[in-house]
SERO-4910 file (N, C-alpha, C, O; in steps of 0.05 Angstrom, whole numbers):
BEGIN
 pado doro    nc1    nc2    nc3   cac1   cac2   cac3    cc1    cc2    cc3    oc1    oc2    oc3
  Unk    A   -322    -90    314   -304    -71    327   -319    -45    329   -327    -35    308
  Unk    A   -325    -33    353   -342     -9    358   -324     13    369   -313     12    391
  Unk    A   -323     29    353   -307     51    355   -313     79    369   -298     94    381
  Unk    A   -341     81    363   -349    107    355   -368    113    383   -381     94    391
  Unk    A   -369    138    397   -383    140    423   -376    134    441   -352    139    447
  Unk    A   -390    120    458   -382    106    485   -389     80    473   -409     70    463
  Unk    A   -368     71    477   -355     35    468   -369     16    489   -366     20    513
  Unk    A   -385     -6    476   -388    -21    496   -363    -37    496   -345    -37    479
  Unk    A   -367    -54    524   -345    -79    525   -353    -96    510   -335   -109    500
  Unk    A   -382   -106    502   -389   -140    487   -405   -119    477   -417    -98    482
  Unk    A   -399   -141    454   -423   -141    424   -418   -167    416   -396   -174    409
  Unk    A   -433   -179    416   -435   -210    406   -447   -218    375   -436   -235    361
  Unk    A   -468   -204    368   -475   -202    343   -450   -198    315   -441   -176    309
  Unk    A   -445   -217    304   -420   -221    286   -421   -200    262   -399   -203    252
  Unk    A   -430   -184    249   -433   -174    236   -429   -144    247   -429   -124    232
  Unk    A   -424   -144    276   -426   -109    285   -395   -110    302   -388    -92    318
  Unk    A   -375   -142    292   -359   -144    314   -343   -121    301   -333   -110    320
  Unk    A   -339   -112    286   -320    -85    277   -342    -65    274   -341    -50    254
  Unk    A   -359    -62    288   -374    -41    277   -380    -18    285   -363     -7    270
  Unk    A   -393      3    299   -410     29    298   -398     55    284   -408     75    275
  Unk    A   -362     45    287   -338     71    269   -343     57    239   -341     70    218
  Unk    A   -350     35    239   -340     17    213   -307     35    202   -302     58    194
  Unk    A   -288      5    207   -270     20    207   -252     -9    189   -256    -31    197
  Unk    A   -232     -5    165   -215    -14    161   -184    -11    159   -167      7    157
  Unk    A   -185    -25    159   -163     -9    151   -166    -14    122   -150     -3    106
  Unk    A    126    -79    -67    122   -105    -73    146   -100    -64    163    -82    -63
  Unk    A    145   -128    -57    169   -137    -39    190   -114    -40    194   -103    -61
  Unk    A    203   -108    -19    225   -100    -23    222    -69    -28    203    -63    -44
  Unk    A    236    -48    -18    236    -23    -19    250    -22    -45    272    -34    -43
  Unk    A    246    -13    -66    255    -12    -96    273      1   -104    274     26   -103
  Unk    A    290    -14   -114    319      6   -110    335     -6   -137    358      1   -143
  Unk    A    321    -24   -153    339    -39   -176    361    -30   -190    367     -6   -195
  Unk    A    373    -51   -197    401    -41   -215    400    -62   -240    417    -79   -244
  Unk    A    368    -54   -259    367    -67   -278    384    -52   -304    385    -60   -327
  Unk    A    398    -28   -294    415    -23   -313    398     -2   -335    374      0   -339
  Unk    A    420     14   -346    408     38   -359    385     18   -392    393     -3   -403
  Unk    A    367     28   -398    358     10   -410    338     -9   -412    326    -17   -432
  Unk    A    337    -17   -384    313    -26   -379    281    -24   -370    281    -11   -349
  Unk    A    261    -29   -375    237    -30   -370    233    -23   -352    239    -38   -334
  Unk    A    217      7   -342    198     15   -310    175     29   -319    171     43   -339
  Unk    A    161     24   -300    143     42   -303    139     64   -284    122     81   -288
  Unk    A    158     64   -260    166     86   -242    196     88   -248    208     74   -265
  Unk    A    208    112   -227    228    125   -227    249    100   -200    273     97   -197
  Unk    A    222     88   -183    236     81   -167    237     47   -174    239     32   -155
  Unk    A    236     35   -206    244      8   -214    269     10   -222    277    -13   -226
  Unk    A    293     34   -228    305     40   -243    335     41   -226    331     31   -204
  Unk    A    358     49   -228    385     39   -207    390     70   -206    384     90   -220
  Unk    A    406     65   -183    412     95   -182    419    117   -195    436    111   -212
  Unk    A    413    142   -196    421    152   -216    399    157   -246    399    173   -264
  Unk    A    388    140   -241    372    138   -269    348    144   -266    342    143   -242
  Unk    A    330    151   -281    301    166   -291    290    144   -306    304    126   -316
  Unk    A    263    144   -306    251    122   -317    231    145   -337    214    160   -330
  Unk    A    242    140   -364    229    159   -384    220    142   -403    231    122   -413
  Unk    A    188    155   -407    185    130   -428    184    106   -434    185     98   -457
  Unk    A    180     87   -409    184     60   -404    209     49   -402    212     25   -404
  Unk    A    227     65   -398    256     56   -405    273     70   -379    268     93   -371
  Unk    A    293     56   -366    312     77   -354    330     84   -363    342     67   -377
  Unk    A    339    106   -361    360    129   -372    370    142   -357    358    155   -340
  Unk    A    399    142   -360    421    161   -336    412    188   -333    393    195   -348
  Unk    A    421    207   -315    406    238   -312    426    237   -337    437    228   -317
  Unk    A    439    238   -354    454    252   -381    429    259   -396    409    244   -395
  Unk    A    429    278   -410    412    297   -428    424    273   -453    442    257   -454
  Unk    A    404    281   -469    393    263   -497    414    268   -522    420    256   -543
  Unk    A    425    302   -507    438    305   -530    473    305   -520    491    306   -537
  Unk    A    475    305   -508    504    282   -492    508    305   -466    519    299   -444
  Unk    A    499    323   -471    507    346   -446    500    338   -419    480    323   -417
  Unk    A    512    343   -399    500    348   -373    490    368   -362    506    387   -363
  Unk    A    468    375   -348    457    400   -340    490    410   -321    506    394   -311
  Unk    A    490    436   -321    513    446   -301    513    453   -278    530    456   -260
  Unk    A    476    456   -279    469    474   -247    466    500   -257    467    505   -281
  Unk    A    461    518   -238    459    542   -237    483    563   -243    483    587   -250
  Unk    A    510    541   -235    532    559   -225    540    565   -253    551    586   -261
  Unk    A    534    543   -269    549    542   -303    527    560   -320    523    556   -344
  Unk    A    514    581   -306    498    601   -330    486    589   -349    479    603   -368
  Unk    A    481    557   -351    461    554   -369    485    536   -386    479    527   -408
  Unk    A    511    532   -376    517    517   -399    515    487   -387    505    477   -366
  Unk    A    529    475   -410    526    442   -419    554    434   -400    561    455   -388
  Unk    A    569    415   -394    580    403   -388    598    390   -409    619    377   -405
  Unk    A    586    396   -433    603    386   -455    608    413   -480    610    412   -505
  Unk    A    608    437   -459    606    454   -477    638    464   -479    650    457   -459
  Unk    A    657    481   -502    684    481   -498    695    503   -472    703    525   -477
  Unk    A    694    497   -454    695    514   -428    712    496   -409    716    473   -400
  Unk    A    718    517   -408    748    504   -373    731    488   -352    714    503   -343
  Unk    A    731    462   -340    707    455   -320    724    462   -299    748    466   -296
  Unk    A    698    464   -283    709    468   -255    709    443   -242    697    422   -247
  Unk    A    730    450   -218    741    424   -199    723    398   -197    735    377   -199
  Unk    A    692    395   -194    667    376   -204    670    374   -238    651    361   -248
  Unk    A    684    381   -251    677    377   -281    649    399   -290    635    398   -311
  Unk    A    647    411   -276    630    429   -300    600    420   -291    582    433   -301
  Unk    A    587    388   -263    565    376   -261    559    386   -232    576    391   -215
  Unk    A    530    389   -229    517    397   -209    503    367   -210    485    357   -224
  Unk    A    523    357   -184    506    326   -175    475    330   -171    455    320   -183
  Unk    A    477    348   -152    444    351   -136    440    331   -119    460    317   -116
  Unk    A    418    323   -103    414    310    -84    423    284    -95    425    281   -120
  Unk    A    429    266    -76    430    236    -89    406    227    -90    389    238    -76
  Unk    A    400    209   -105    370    185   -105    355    180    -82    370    171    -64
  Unk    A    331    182    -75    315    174    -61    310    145    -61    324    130    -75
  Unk    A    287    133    -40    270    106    -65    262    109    -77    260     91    -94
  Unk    A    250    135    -81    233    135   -107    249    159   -136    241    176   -151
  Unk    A    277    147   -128    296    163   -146    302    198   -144    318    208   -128
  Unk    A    287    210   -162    298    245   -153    267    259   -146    266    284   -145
  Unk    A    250    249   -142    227    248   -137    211    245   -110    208    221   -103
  Unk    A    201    261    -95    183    248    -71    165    225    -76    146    224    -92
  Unk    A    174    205    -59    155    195    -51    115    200    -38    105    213    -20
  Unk    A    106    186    -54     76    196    -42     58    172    -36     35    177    -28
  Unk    A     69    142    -40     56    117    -33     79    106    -26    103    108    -31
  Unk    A     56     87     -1     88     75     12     67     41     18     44     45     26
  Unk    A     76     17     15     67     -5     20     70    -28     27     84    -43     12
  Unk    A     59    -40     50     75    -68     65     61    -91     63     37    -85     64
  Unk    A     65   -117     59     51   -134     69     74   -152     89     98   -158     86
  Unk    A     47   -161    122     74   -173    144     96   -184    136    115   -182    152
  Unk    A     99   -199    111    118   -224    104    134   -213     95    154   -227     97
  Unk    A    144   -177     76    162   -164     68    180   -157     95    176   -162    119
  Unk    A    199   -146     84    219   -140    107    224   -116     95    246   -109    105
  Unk    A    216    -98     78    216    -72     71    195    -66     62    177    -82     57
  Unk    A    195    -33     56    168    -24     39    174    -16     13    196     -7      7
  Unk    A    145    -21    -11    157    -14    -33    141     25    -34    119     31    -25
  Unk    A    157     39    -46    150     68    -45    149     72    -79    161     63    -99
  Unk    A    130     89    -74    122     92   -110    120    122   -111    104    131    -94
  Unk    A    131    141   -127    131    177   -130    101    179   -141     89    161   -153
  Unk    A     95    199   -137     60    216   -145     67    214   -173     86    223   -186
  Unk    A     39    196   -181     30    198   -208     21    226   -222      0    238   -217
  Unk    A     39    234   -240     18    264   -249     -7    256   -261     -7    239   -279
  Unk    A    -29    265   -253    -60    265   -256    -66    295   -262    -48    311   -266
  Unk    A    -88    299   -261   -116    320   -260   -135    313   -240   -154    325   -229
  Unk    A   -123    288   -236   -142    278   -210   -135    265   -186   -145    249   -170
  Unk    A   -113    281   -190    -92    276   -161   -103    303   -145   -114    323   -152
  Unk    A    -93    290   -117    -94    313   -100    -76    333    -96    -53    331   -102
  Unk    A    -90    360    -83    -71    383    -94    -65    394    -74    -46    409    -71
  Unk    A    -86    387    -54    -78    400    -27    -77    372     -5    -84    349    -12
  Unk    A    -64    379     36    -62    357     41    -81    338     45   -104    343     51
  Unk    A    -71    310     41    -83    285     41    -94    287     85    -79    292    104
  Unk    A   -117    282     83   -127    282    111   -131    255    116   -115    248    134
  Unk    A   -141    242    110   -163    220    100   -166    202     83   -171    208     60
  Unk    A   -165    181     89   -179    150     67   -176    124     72   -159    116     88
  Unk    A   -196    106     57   -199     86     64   -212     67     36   -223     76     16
  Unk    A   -206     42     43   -203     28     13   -232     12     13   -234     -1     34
  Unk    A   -250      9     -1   -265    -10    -13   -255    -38    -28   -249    -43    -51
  Unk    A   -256    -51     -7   -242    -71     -7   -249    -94    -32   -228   -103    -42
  Unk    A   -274   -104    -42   -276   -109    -58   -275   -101    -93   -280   -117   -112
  Unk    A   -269    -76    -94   -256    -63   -117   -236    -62   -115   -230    -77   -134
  Unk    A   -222    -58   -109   -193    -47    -97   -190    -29   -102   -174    -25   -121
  Unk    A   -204     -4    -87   -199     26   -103   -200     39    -74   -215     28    -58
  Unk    A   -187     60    -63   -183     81    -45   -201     99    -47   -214     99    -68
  Unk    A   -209    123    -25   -220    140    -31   -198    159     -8   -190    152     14
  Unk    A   -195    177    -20   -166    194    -10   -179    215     -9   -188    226    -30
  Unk    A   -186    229     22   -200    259     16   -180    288     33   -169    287     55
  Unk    A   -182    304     19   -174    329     31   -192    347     49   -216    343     51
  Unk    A   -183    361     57   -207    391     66   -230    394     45   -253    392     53
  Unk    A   -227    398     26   -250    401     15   -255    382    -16   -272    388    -33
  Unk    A   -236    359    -19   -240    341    -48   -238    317    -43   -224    313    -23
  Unk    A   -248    291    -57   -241    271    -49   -225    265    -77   -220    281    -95
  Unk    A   -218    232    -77   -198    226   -108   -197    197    -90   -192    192    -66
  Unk    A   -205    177   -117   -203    150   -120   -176    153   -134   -167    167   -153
  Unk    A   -161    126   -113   -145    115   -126   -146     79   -138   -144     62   -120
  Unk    A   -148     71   -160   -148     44   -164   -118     29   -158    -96     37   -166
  Unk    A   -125     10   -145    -99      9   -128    -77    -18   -150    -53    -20   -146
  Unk    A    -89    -32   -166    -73    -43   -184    -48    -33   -191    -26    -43   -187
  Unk    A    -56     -6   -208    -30      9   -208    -35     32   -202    -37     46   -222
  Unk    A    -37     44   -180    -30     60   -164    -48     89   -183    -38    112   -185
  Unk    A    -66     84   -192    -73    107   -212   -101    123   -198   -120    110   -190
  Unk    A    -99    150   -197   -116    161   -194   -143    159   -216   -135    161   -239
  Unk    A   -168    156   -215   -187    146   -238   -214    166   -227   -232    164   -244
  Unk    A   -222    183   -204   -238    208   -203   -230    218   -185   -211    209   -171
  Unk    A   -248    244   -181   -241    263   -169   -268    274   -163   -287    265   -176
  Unk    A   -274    297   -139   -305    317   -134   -299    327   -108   -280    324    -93
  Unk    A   -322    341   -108   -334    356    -86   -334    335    -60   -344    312    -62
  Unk    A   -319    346    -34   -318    320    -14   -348    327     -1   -366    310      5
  Unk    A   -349    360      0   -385    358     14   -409    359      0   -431    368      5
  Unk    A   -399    345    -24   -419    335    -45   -430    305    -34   -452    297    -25
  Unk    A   -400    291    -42   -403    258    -21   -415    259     -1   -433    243      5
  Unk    A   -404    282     19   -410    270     41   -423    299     55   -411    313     70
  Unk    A   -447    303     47   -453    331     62   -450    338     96   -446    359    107
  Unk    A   -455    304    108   -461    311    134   -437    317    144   -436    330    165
  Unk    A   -416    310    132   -392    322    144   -374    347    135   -350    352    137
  Unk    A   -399    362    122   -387    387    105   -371    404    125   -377    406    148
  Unk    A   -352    414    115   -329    427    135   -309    416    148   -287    426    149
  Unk    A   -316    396    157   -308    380    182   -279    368    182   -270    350    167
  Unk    A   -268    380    201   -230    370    191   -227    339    201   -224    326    223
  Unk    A   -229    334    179   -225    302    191   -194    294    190   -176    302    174
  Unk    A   -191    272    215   -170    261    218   -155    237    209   -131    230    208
  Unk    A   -187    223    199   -182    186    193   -208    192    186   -221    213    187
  Unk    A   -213    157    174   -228    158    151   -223    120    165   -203    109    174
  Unk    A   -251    110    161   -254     76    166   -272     61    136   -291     72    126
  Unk    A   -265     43    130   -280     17    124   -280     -3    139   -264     -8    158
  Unk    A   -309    -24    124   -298    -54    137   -313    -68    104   -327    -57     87
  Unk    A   -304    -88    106   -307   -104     84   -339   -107     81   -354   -110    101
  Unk    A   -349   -106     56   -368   -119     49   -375   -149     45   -368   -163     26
  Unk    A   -397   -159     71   -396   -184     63   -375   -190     91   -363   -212     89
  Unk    A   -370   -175    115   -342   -179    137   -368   -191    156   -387   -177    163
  Unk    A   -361   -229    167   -369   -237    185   -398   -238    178   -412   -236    198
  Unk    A   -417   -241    152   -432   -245    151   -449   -216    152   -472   -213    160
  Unk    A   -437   -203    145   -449   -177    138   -466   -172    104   -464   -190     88
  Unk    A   -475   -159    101   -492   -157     72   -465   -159     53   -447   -143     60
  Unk    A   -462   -168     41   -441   -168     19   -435   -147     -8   -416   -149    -23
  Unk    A   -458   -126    -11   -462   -114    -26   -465    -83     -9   -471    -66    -25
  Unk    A   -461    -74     17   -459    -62     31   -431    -54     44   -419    -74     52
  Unk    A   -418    -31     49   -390    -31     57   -398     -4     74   -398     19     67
  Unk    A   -404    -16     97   -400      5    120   -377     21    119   -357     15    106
  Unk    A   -379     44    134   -355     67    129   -358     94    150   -378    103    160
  Unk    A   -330    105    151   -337    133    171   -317    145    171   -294    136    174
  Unk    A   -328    174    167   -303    190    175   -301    208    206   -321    214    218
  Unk    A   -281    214    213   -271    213    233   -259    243    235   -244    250    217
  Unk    A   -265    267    262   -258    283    259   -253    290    291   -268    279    307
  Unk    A   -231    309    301   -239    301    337   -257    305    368   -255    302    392
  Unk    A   -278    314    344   -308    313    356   -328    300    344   -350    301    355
  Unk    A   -326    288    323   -353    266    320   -343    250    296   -322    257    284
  Unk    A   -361    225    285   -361    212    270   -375    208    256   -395    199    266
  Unk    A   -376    211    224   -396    206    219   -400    178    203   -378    167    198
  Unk    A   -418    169    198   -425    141    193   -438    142    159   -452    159    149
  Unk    A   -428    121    146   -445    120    124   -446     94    105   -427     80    109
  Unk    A   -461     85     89   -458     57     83   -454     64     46   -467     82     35
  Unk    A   -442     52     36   -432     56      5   -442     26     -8   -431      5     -2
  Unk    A   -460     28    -22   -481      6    -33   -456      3    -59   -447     20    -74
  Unk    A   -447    -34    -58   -434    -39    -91   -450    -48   -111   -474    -46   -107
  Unk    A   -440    -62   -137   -414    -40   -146   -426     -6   -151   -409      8   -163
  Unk    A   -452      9   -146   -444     21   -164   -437     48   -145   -442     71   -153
  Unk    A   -427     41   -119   -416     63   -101   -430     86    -92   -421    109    -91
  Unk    A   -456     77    -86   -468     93    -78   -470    102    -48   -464     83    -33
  Unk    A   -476    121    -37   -470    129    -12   -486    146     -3   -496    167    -13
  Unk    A   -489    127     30   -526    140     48   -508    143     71   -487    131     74
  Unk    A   -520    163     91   -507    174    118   -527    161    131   -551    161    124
  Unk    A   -515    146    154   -530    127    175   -534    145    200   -556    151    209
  Unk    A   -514    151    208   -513    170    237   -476    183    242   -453    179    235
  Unk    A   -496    203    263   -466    221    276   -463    211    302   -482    199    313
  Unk    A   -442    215    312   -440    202    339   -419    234    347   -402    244    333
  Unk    A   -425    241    366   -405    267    370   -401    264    404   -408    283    419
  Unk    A   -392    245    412   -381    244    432   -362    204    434   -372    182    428
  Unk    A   -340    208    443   -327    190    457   -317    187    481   -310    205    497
  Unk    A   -317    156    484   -308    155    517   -289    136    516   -294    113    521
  Unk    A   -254    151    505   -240    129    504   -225    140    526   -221    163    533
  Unk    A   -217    115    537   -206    113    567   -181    104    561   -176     87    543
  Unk    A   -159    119    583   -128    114    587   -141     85    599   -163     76    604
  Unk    A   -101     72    599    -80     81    595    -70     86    556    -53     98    542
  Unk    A    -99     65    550    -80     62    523    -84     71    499    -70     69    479
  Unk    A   -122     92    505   -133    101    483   -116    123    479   -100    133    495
  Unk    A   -120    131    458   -102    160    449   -127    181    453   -149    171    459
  Unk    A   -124    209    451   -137    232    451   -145    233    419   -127    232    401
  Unk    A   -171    234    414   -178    229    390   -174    255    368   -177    252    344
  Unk    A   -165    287    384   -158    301    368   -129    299    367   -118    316    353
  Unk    A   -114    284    379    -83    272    368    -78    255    344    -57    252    331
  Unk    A   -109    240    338   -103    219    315    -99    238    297   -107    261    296
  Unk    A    -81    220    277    -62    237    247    -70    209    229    -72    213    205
  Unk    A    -73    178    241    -79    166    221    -94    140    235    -97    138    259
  Unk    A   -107    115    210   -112     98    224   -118     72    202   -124     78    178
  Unk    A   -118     40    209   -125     35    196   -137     -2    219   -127    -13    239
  Unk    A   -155     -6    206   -158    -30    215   -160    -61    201   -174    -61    180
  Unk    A   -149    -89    208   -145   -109    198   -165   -136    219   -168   -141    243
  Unk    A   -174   -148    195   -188   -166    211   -166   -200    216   -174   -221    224
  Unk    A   -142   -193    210   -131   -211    227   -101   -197    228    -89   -186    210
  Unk    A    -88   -202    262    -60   -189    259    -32   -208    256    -26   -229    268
  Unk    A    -18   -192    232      8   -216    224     34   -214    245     58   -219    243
  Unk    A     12   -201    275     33   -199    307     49   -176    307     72   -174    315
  Unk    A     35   -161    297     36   -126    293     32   -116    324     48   -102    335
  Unk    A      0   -129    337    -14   -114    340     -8   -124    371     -8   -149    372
  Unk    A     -4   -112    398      7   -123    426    -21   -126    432    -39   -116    419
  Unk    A    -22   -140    454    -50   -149    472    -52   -177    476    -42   -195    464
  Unk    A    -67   -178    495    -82   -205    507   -107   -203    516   -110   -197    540
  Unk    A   -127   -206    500   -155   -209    501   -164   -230    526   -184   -223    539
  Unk    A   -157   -245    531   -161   -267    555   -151   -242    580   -167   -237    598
  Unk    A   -132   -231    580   -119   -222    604   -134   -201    603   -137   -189    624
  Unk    A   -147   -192    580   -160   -160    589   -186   -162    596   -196   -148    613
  Unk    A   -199   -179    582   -227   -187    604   -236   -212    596   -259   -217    589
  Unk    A   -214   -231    597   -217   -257    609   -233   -282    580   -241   -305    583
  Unk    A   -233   -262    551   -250   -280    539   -227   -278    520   -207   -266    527
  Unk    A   -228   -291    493   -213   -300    474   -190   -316    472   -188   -337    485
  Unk    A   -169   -306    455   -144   -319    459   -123   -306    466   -129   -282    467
  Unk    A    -92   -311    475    -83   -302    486    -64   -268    464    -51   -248    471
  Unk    A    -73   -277    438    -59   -250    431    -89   -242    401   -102   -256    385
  Unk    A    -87   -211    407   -103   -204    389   -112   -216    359    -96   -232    350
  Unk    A   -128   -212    349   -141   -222    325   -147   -198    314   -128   -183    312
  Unk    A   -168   -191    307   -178   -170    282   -171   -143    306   -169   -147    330
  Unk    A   -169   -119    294   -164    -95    313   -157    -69    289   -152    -70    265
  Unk    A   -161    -46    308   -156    -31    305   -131    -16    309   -118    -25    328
  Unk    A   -117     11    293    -95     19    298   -103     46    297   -117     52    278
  Unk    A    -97     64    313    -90     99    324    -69     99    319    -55     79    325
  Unk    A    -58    126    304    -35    131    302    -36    159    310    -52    175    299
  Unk    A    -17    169    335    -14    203    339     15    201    328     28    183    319
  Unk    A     20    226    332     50    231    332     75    204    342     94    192    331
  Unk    A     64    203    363     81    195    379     84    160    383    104    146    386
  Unk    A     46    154    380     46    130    396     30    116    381     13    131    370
  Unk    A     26     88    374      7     71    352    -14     65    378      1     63    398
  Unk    A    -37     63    384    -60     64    393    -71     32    385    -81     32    362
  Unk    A    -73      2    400    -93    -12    386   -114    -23    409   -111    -29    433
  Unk    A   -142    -24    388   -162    -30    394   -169    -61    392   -170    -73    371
  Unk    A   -173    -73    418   -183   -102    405   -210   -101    397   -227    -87    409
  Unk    A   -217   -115    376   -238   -109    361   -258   -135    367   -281   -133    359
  Unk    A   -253   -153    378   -274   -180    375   -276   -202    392   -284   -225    387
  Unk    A   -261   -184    424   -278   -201    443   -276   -178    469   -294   -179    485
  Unk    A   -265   -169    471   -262   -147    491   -270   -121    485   -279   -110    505
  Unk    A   -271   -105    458   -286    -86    452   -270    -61    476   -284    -47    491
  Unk    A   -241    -59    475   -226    -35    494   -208    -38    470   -208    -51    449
  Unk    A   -186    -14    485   -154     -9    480   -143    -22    488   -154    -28    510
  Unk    A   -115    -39    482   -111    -60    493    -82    -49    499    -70    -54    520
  Unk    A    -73    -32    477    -41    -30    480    -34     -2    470    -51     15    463
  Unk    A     -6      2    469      7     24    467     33     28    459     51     26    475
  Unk    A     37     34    432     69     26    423     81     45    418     66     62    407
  Unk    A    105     53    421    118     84    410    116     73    384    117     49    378
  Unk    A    110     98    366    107     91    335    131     85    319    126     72    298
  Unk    A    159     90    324    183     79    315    189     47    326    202     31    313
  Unk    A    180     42    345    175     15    359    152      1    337    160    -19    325
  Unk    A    130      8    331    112     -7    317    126    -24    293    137    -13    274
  Unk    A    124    -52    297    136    -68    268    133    -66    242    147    -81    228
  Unk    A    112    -46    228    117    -45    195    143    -20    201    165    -22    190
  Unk    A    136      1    218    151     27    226    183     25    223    199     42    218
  Unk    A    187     -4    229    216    -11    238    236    -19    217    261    -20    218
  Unk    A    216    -26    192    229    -35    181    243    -20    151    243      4    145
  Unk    A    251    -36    139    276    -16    115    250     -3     93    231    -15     83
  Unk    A    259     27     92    249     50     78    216     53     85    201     59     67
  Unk    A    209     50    108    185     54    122    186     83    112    204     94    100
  Unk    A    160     93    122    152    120    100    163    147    134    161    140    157
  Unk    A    170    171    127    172    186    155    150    194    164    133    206    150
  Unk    A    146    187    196    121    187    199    108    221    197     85    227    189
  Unk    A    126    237    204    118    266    197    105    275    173     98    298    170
  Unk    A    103    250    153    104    261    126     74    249    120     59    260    104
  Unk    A     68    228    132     45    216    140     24    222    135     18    233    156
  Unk    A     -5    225    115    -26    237    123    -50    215    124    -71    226    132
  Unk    A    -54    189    118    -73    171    117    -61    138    104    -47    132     85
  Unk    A    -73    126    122    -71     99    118    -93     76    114   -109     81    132
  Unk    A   -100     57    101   -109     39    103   -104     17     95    -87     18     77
  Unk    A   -113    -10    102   -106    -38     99   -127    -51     83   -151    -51     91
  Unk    A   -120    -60     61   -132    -71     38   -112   -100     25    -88   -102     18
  Unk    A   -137   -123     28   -121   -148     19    -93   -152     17    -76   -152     -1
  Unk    A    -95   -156     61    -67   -157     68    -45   -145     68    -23   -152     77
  Unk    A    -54   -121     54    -25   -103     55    -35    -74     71    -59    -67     70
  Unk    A    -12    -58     86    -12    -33     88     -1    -14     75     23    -14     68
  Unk    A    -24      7     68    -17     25     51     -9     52     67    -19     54     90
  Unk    A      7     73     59      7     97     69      8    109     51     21    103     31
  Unk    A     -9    137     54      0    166     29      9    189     42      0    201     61
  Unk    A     31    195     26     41    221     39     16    243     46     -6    240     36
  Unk    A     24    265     63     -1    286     76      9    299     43     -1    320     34
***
């Protein structure tokens, strides 16, 4: 899949069919009513109403039987000897989120769910502090690389845990400054590629830069810049509109197109591809026999988009696809 510059139509060499951008990209939106008492390890395994403290969920009631009052009750209890007012003396506050009283900051699909599961920001030291621009997963670790304006931060994606943090124009000098928009992998070892090699690029809306990350021990060399594109209407997007992106080497019929109808070779509906995301519109790239834009979806129309507790796309700042699932992190 060739992203980056002026796109040819064919590349036949199997190892470059996703290549010059190198780009990659639980059940159920979580909402349980395992009852006060039970086992989480988020806020959003726990039933409404309840906090997940300590491995355990627990009603918002305070420990020592009180209820907070709010602001209006000067600091008192709810069980203090005082006249309540018409609510009893309780400042509801917002109701429950998915991820309980908490923002959401991970959101995740795989095609076969019919919802997403959303998980609230882990407190770290090695979380991010400012917005999320950027990232993309190393697919044979299963670890993220999540970068801001100026930091990057691995996430290991088992359990959702942040595990480092640095300097982003340390990583990546050639793109020191550079407001990036998206961020690509492709698998190590994708179609007969070096297996110990994980092509990669970030993405900003005047150039790309290119770089290859040697495993396991993640090391990382800059290949080339490419600072011009030639993506052509009707269906490419304006590349300083992308807000996100992610790519999959097979689609679970996500992804619209006909590779036969668009220049006469493959099969009749896409295979591996790419996804643009602007504001407005999902952007896909056929990646592996036509080498164009194939289609164009309003982004509330797009099928993970559609479905129950999808993440808001305003809130949006980077995506990628790692062993079959789609990931999103809040900006």
């Amino acid at each position: 899949m060739t992203l980056s510059g002026a796109l040819p139509m064919k590349m036949k060499t199997a190892p470059r069919i996703l290549g010059l951008v190198y780009v990659t990209l639980t059940a159920g939106l979580v909402a349980c009513a395992n009852g006060e008492g039970a086992q989480c390890t988020t806020v959003a395994e726990c039933g409404a109403g309840e906090r997940c403290v300590d491995g355990r969920c627990v009603s918002g009631r305070r420990e020592d039987g009180g209820v907070d009052a709010g602001p209006l009750d000067a600091g008192r209890d709810a069980s203090d000897d005082a006249e309540p007012e018409r609510d009893g003396g309780v400042d509801a506050g917002p109701p429950p989120g998915p991820c309980g009283l908490e923002p959401c900051a991970i959101w995740t699909i795989a095609p076969a769910e019919t919802a997403w599961s959303a998980y609230p920001a882990i407190a770290s030291a090695l979380a991010p502090t400012s917005p999320v621009r950027a990232a993309f997963d190393v697919e044979s670790i299963e670890l993220a690389y999540v970068l801001t304006d100026t930091t990057y931060h691995v996430l290991r994606l088992a359990d959702r845990t942040w595990v480092e943090a640095g300097n982003r124009d340390l990583l990546f000098p050639e793109a020191a400054g550079a407001a990036l928009n998206s961020a690509f992998s492709i698998p190590a070892g994708y179609l007969g590629g070096n297996p110990d090699v994980e092509p990669l690029s970030l993405s900003s809306a005047g150039s790309v830069y290119q770089y290859q990350m040697t495993l396991p021990a993640r090391l990382v060399a800059f290949t080339n810049q490419v600072d011009e594109r030639t993506w052509e209407p009707p269906f490419a997007p304006d590349p300083a509109l992308v807000r996100f992106s992610w790519t999959a080497a097979e689609n679970p019929g996500w992804a619209a197109g006909d590779p036969n109808g668009l220049c006469g070779e493959g099969p009749p509906m896409i295979e591996g591809y790419a996804a643009f995301a602007t504001s407005t519109d999902v952007h896909i790239y056929e990646g592996q026999h036509c080498f164009e834009f194939a289609s164009r979806t309003p982004i509330g129309d797009f099928a993970p988009f559609r479905r129950l507790g999808a993440p808001p796309i305003a809130r949006i700042g980077a995506a990628f696809w790692n062993a079959g699932r789609l990931w999103i992190l809040a900006e």
